[in-house]
N, C-alpha and C positions, 0 to 999 in steps of 0.2 A: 345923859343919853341924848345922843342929836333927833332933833324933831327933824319928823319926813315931809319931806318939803317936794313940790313937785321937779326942781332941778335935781335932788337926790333920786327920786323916781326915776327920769330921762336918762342920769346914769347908769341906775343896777338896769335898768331897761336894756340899754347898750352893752353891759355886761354880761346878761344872758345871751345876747344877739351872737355875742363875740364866740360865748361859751361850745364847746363841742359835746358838754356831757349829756345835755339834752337834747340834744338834736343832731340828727346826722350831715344837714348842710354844712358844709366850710364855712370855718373863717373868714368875714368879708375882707381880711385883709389878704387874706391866701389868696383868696378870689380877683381882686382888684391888680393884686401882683400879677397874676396869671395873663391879666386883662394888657394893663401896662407894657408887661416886659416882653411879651409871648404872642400874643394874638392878634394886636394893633398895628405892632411893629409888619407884623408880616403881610396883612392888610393894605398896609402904604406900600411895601414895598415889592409883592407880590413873588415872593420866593417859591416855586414849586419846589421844590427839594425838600420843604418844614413842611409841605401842608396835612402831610399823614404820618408824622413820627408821634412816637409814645410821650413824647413831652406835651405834643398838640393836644393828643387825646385826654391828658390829666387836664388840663385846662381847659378843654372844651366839656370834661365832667364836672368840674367844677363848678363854673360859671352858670353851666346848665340846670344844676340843682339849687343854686343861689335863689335868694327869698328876694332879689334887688330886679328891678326892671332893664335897669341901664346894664349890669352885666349880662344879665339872659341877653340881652335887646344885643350885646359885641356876639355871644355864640350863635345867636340866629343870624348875625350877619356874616359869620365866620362859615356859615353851611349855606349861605347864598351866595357867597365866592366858589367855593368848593364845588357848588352845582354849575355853576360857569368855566372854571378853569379845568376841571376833573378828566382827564380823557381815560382811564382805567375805572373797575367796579371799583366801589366804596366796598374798606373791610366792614365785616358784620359787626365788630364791635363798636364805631363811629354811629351804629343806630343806635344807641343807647342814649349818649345825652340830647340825640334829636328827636326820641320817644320824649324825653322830659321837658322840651320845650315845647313839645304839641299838647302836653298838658299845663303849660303857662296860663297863667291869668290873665297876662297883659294881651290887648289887641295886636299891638306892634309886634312882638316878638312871635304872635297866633301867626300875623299875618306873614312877616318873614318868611319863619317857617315852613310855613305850608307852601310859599310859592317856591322856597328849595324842594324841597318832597316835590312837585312838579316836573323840576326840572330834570332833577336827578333820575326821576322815574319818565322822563319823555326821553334824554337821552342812554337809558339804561344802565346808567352807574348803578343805580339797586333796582334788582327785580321784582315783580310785584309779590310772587311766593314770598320772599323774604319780608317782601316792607308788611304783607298780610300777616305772615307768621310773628312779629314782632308785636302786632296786635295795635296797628298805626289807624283800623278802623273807628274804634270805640272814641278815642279823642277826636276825630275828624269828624265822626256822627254828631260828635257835642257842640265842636262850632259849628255845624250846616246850622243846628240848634241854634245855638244862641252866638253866635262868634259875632266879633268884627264886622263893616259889609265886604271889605277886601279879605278879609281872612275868610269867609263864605265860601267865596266866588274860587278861592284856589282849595279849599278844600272841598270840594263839590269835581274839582277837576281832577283831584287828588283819586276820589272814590271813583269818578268814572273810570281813571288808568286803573285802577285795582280789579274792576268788574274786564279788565279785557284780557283779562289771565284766564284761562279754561282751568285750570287745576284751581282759583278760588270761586269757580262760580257755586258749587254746593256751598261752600263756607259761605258766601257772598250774600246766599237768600235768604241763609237765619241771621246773620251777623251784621247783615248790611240793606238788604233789600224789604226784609222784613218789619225790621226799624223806620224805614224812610215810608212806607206807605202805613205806619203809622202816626208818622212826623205828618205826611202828606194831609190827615184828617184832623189836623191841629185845628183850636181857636184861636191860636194867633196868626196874626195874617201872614209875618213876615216868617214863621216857620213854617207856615205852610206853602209858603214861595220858595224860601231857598227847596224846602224838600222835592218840590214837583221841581224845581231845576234839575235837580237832580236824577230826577229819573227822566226827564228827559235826553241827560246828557246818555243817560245807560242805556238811550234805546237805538244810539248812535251805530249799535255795532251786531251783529247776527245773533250771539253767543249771548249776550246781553239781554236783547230782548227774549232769548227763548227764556233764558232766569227771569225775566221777572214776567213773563205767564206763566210760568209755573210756580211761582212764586206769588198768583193771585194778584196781578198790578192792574187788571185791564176794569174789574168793576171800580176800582178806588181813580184813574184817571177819567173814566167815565163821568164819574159824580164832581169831578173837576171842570168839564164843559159849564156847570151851572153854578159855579163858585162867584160871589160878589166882586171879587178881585179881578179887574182882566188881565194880568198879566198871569196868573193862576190859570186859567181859560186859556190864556195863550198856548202854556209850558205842557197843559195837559192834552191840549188838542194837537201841538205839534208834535208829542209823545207819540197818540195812539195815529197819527198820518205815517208817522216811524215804522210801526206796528202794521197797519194796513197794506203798506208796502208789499210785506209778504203774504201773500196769500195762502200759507202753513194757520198762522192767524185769525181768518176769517171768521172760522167755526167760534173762537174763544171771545171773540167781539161781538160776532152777533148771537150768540148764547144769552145776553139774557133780557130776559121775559117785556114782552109786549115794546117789540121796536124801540127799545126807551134808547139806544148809542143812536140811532139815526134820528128820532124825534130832537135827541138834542143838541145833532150837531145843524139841521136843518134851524131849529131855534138859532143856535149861534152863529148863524147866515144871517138872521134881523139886527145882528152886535151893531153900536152905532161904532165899534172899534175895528176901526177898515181891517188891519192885518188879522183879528181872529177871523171876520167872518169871510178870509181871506183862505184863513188853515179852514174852514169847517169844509169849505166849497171842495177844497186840492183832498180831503179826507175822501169827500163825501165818492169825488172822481174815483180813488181809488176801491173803496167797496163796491164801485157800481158796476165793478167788473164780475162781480159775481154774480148769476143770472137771478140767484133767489133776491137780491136787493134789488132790481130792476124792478120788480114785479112791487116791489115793497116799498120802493119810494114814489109809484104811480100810484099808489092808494093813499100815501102820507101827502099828498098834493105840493110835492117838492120844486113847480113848476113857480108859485108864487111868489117864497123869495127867491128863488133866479131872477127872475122878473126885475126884482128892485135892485140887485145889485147891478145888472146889464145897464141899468138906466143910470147909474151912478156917474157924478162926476169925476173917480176918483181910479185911475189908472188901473191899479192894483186888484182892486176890488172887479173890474170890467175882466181883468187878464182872467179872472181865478174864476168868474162867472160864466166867462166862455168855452175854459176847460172841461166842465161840469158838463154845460150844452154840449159841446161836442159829443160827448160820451153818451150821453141820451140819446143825443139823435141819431145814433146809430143802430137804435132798437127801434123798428118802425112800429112798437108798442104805441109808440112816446110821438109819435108823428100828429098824429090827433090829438093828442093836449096840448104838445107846442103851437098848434096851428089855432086851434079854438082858444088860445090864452094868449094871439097875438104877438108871438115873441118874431118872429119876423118883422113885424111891424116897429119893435124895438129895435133892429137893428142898424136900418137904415142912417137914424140919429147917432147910434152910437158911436157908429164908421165914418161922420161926417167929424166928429169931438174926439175919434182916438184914431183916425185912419193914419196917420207915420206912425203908428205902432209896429215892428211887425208880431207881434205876438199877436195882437188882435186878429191883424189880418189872417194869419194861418190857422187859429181857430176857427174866425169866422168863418172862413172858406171852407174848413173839415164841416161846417156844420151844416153850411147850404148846400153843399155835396150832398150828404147826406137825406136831410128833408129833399134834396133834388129826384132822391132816387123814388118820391111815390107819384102820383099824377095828384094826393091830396097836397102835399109840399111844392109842387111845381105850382099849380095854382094859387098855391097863397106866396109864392115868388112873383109872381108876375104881380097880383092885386098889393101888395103891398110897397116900402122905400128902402127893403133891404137890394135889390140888385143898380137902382140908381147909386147907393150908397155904396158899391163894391166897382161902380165904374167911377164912381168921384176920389175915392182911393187909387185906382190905376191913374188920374192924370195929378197925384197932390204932389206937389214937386219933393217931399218929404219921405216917399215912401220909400224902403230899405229896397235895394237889387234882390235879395233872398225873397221879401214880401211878393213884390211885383212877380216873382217867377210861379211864386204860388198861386200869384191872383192871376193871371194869365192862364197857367191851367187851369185852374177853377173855371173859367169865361168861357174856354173852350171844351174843357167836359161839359158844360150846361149846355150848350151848342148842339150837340151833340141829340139832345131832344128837340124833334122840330117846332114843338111848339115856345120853347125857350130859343131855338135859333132865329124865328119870325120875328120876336120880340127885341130882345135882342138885336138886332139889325134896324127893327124900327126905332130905338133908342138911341145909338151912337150920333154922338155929332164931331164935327170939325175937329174939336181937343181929344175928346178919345182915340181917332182917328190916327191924327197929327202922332199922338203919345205912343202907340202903336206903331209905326213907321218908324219915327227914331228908335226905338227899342230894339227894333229888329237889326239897326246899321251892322256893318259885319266886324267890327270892331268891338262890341259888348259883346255879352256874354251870350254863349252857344245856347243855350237852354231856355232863356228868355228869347231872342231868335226864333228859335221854332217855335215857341207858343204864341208870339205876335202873330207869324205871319201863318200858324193852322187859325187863329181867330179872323184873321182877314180875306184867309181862304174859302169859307165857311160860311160871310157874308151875304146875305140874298140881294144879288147884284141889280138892285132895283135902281128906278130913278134917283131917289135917295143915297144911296149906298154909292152910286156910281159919284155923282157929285160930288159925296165924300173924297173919294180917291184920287180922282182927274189929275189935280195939283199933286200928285205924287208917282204917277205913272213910272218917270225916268228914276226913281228912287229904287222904287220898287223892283224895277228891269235889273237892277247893280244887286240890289238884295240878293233875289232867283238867281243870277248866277253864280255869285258867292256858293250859291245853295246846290248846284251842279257840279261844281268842283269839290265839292264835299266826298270825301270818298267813302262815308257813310250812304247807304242806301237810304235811311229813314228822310235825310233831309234833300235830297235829288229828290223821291216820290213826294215831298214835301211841297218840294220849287215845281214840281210839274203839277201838284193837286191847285198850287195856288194861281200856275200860267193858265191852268182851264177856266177858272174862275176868273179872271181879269180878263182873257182872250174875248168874253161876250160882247166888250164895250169896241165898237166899231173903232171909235178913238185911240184904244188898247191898242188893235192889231194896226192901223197905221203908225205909230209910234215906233212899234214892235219889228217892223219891214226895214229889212238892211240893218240890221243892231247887231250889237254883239251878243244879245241873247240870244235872236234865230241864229246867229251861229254857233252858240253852245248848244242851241235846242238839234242841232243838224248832226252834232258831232256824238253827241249823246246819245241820241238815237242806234249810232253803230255799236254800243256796247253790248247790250243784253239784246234778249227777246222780249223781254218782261219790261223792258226803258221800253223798247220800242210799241209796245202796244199801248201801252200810259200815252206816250206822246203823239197817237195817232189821235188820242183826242180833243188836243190841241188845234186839230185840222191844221197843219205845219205840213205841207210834202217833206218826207223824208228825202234824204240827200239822196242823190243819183249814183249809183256802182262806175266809178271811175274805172275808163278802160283800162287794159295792161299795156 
């Protein structure tokens, strides 16, 4: 009797492998044939003619069911051709052997896989009905689980395309949705990351987010804000910003008990990690549109970290801080805390460290608009380094044309109150000035134009102010006419608001004598009734009726 020896072993080994009685996999040599003769070949040499005939298909079931890495690893690459070259649907039987490589072992061929299912489903070769019917969630759920980190990432993309079918969103919530916000409350970290990936990804779309409130997601992303992981923090705060969006939502967010979604998205404003406490701020914007969180985050003292991120050094964190402010300060609630907590006083610095931003600026500017609108916010405008900080932005040679147009009218709506115009006028020097004149040349842009020259109109034509100007006179004369030929009325009443204002300086009207402005000013005059009475205040004799 031969003694069993471990080289006899490796053989019956190999002979069971080979055997079909026990097992329903193929032959590895059927398999390898298949691979070989059939699959490779077509691979190199990219036949569309083979890539969906019945020959394809035995080979690609074959390989698929094979217990070998390397052959799975040719048919996963055989459906990541096919997701690229495919311009027709995939038949329904072709999911078959890529059902069985979505339940592979191996990473490689997990991953493959999944990133064909992608493609095939971005470019609609199979519909989502189908790939859902086929039952392509339950293996995709298990690598979100535990997969690859590239096999994850496409299958997580895999399950958002499936959630944006309407006919699977019920099947979706028990099947898919249901499962991930219990993945979502894992103790391991990294399934608890890909999971909250993924619902993030699902909240990408209208139809999506209503499934997963209904489907209970907003308590389990909530408890996410406070997760040890920041990027868990991230996924889950960027979810419910998704969420917040719509305001159909609001009710299921702020439902529940004692403020705890805004205590913790206001905590997650302290994150020493710029972009969450970046998402908590753009979140916090968007619920504060509803009147009952107004009221609720002037009692949670939401004024404090604003405060610390406004002071940041770090871009992002300033943008997302001033979007916040703006929206406060448009509830003159909120006008008395910002003002008692100094956050004007914060601005000034900020505007001098991010003033080429334009983001900065056009928040900024929404916000002192704002506090402009009480006589308590006007006074702490004036007392404090925010409006020096908003004219050190009009002359930073960095700021964007769109900024400056914003910050121009901001200057001149503040104006607009006399006791910010007196100011105002007392403040401007030579650069502001200078900055201002060029702005207006008639060759920039129309809109920046008129806001230069209503802010220079508007000036209290003092000793000061006039000294400013002098050195610009003949500048200014070429602007105003520009400004008369204008066949807009807004900017003629414009050039004539600004000739009253300049006409005071004795220097003005001698300059003004024999120009070519008093003769636009002479000709203009014969248009209207409404031209004509503006420009009587000019003191200009109007032209003389030319006899017949």
């Amino acid at each position: 009797m031969q003694a069993y020896t471990p080289r006899s072993r490796d053989r019956h080994s190999y002979q069971l492998a080979e055997c079909t009685c026990l097992s329903r996999t193929p032959p590895r040599r059927r398999q390898r044939s298949a691979s070989d003769h059939l699959l490779l070949p077509l691979l190199k040499t990219g036949d569309h003619a083979l890539v969906l005939n019945e020959e394809c298909f035995e080979a690609l079931n074959d390989l698929a069911a094979s217990v070998y890495a390397d052959l799975q690893e040719v048919a996963a690459l055989y459906y990541l051709y096919l997701s690229h070259c495919l311009e027709s649907p995939l038949p329904a039987s072709f999911m078959g052997p890529l059902m069985s490589l979505l339940f592979s072992p191996h990473p490689d061929v997990q991953k493959t896989t999944c990133l064909s299912l992608v493609n095939l489903l971005v470019k609609r070769n199979v519909c989502e009905e189908l790939a859902f019917e086929m039952g392509v969630l339950p293996p995709l759920l298990e690598i979100v689980q535990a997969g690859d980190p590239g096999a994850r990432c496409h299958a997580c993309a895999c399950v958002t395309m499936l959630a944006s079918s309407e006919s699977n969103s019920d099947a979706l919530v028990s099947e898919g949705v249901i499962p991930l916000l219990v993945l979502a409350k894992s103790f391991d970290p990294q399934v608890q990351q890909n999971a909250a990936w993924v619902l993030l990804n699902l909240t990408q779309s209208v139809r999506s987010r209503r499934v997963l409130c209904r489907a209970g997601a907003v308590p389990v992303l909530v408890v996410l804000l406070q997760c040890a992981d920041s990027r868990v923090q991230f996924y889950g705060c960027s979810a419910l910003l998704h969420l917040a969006a719509d305001p159909e939502h609001h009710a299921r967010l702020l439902h529940i008990g004692e403020r705890y979604l805004l205590k913790a998205l206001l905590t997650l404003m302290a994150s020493p990690v710029s972009k969450n406490a970046c998402q908590a701020c753009k979140c916090l914007e968007m619920l504060c549109r509803n009147v009952a969180v107004q009221d609720q985050l002037l009692e949670l003292d939401c004024v404090r970290p604003l405060k610390t991120l406004l002071s940041s050094p770090v871009l992002q964190c300033v943008q997302s801080a001033l979007i916040l402010l703006s929206a406060l300060a448009t509830h003159p609630a909120f006008h008395e805390v910002l003002v008692s907590e100094g956050v004007c006083d914060l601005m000034g610095p900020m505007l001098r460290r991010h003033g080429s931003s334009c983001d900065v600026i056009l928040h900024s500017c929404a916000s002192v608009l704002s506090l402009g609108g009480s006589c308590l916010g006007r006074q702490a405008l004036m007392e404090s380094e925010c409006l020096p900080g908003l004219l050190q932005a009009l002359v930073s040679p960095g700021t964007p044309v769109e900024a400056l147009i914003r910050l121009t009218s901001c200057l001149h709506r503040l104006m607009s109150f006399e006791a910010l115009q007196s100011h105002l006028s007392i403040m401007m020097t030579s650069e502001e000035v200078l900055r201002l004149v060029k702005s207006s040349g008639p060759n920039g842009n129309l809109q920046l134009t008129y806001n230069c020259i209503a802010i220079l109109s508007t000036l209290q034509m003092n000793g000061q102010v006039i000294g400013l100007l002098r050195p610009h006179y003949r500048l200014l004369m070429g602007i105003i006419v520009s400004l008369f030929k204008n066949q807009e009325l807004k900017f003629q009443h414009l050039g004539i608001t600004a000739l009253c204002n300049l006409i005071q300086d004795a220097d003005f009207r001698a300059v003004l004598s024999g120009s070519e402005l008093e003769t636009e000013v002479l000709r203009l005059s014969e248009r209207t009734e409404e031209t004509r009475q503006l420009l009587s205040l000019t003191g200009i004799p109007p032209a003389s009726p030319q006899e017949p």
